[in-house]
DOLO-831369 format. One record per residue: x, y, z of N, C-alpha, C, O, CB in turn; residue in one letter; residue number from 0. Coordinates in Angstrom, 2 decimals. Glycine has a CB too. Example, Ala and Ser with C-alpha at 12.3 -4.5 7.8 and 13.67 -1.06 7.14 Angstrom:
DRENTI      n.x      n.y      n.z     ca.x     ca.y     ca.z      c.x      c.y      c.z      o.x      o.y      o.z     cb.x     cb.y     cb.z  residu  num
DRENTI    13.19    -5.69     7.80    12.30    -4.50     7.80    13.20    -3.30     7.80    14.24    -3.32     8.46    11.31    -4.47     9.05       a    0
DRENTI    12.85    -2.25     7.08    13.67    -1.06     7.14    12.90     0.03     7.87    13.41     1.14     8.04    14.08    -0.60     5.72       s    1
// end
This chain:
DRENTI      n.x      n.y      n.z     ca.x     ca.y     ca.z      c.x      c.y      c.z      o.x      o.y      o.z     cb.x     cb.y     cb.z  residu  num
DRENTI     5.61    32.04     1.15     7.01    31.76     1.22     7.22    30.53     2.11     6.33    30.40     2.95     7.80    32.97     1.75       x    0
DRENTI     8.24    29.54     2.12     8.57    28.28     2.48    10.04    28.64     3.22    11.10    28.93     2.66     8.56    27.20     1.14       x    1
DRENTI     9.68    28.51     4.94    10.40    28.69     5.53    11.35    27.63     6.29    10.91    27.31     7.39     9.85    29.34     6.01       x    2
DRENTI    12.70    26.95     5.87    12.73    26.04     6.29    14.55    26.36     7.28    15.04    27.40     7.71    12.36    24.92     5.02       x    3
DRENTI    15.08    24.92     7.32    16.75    25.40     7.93    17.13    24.31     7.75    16.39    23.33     7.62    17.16    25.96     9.55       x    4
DRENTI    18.71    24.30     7.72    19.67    23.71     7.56    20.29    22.82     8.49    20.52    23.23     9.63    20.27    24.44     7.26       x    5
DRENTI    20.68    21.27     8.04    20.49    20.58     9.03    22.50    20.40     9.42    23.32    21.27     9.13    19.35    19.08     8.56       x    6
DRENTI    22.63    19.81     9.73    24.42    19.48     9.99    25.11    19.02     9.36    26.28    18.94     9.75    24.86    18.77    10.83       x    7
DRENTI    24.68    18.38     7.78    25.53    18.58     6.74    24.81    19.04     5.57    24.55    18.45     4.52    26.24    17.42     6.46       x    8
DRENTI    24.58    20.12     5.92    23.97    21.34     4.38    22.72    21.16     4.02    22.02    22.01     3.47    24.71    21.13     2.74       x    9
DRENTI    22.27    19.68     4.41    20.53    19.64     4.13    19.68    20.69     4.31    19.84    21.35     5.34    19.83    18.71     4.96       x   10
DRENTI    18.66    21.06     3.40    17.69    22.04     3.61    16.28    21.08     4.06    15.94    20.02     3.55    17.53    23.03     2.13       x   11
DRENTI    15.60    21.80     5.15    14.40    20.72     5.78    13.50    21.87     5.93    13.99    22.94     6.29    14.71    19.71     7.42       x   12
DRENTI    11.91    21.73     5.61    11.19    22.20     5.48     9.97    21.53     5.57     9.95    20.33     5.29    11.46    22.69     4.74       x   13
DRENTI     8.92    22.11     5.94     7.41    21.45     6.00     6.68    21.76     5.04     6.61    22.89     4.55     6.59    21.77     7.12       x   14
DRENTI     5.96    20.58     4.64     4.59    20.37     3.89     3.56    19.67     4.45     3.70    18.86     5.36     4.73    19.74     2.74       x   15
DRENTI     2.34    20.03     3.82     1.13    19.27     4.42     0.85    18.05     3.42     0.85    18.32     2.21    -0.28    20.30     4.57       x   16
DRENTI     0.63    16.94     3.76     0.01    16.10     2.51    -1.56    15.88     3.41    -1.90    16.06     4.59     1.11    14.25     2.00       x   17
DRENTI    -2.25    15.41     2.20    -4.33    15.57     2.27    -4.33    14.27     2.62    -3.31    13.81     2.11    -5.60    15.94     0.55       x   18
DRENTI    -4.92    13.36     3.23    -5.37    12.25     3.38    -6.84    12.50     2.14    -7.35    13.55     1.75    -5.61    11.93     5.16       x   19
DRENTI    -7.10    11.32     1.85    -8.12    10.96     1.29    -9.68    11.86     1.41   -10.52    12.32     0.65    -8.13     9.69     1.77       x   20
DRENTI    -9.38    11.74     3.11   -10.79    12.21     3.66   -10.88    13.90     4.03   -11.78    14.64     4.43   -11.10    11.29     5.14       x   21
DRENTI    -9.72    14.05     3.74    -9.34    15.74     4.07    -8.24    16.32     5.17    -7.87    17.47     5.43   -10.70    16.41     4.63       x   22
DRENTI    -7.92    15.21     5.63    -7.03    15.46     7.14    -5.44    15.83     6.06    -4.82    15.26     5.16    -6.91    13.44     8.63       x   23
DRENTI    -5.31    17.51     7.09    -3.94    17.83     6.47    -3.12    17.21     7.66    -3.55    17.22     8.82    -3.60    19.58     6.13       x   24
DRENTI    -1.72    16.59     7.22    -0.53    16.04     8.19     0.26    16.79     7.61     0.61    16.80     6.42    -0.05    14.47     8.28       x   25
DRENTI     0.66    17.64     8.71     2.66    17.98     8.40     3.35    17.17     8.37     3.32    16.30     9.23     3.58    18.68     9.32       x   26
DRENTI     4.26    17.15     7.33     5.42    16.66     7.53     7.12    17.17     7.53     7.08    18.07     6.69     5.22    15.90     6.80       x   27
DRENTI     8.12    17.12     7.86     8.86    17.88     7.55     9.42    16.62     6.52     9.19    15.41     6.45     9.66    18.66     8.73       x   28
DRENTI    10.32    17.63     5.75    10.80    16.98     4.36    12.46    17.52     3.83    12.90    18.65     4.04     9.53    17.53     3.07       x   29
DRENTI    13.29    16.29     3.03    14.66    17.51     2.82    14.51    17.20     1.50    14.26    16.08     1.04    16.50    17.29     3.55       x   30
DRENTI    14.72    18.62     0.66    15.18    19.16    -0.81    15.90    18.20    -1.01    16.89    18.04    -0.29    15.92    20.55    -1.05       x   31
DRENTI    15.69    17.56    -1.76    16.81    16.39    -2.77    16.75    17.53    -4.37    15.75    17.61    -5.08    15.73    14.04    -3.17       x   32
DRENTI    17.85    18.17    -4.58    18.08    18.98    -5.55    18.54    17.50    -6.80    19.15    17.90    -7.79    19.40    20.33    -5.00       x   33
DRENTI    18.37    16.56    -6.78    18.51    15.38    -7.76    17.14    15.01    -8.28    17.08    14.06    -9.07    19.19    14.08    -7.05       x   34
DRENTI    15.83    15.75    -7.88    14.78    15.43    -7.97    14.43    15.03    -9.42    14.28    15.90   -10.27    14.13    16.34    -7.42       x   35
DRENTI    14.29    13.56    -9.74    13.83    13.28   -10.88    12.26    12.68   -11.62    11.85    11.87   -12.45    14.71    12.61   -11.03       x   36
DRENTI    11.56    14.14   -10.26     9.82    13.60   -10.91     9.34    12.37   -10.02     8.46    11.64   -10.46     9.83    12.87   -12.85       x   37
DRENTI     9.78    12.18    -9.05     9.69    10.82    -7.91     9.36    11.29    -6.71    10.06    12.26    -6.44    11.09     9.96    -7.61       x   38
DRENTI     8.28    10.94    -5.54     8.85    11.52    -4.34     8.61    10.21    -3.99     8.03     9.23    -4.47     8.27    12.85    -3.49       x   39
DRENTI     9.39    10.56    -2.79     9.89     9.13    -1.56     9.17     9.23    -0.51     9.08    10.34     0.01    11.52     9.08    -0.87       x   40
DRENTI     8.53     8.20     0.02     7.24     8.51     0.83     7.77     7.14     2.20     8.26     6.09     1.79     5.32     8.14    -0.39       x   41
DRENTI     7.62     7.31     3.40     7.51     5.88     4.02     5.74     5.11     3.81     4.63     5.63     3.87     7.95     6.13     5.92       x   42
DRENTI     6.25     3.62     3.54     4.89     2.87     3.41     4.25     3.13     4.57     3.26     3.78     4.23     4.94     1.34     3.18       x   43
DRENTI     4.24     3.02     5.49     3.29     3.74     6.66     2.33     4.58     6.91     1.20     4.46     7.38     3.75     4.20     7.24       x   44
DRENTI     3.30     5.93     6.32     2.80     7.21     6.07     1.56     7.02     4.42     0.50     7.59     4.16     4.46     8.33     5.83       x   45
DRENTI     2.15     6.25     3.85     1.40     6.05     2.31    -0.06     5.36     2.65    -1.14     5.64     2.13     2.43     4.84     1.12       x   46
DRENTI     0.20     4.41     3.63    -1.27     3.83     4.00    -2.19     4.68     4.95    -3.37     4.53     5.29    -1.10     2.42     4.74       x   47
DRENTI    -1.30     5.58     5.24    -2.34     6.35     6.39    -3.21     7.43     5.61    -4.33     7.81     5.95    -1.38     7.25     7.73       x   48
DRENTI    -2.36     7.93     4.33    -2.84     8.62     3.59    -4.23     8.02     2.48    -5.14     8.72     2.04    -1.66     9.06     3.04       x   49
DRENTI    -4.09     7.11     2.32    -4.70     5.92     1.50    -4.56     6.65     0.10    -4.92     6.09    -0.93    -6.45     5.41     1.95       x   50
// end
């Protein structure tokens, strides 16, 4: 089960792990975009660290 809470205008925020390449899990926390059209939104930062 995916335990998350509600932020100060209705957002739902919750954690996931993404894998780096080499195996390293990073949490991240993340908000439900209920518009989800098959896309996720990543910062370039975070995208290079992941490779």
């Amino acid at each position: 089960m995916i335990q998350g809470y509600f932020g100060d205008e209705g957002q739902l925020f919750f954690e996931v792990e993404l894998i780096t390449s080499d195996g390293l899990n990073l949490p991240v926390e993340i908000m439900l975009d209920t518009g989800f059209t098959g896309f996720m939104a990543i910062n370039k930062q975070d995208l290079d660290v992941l490779d």
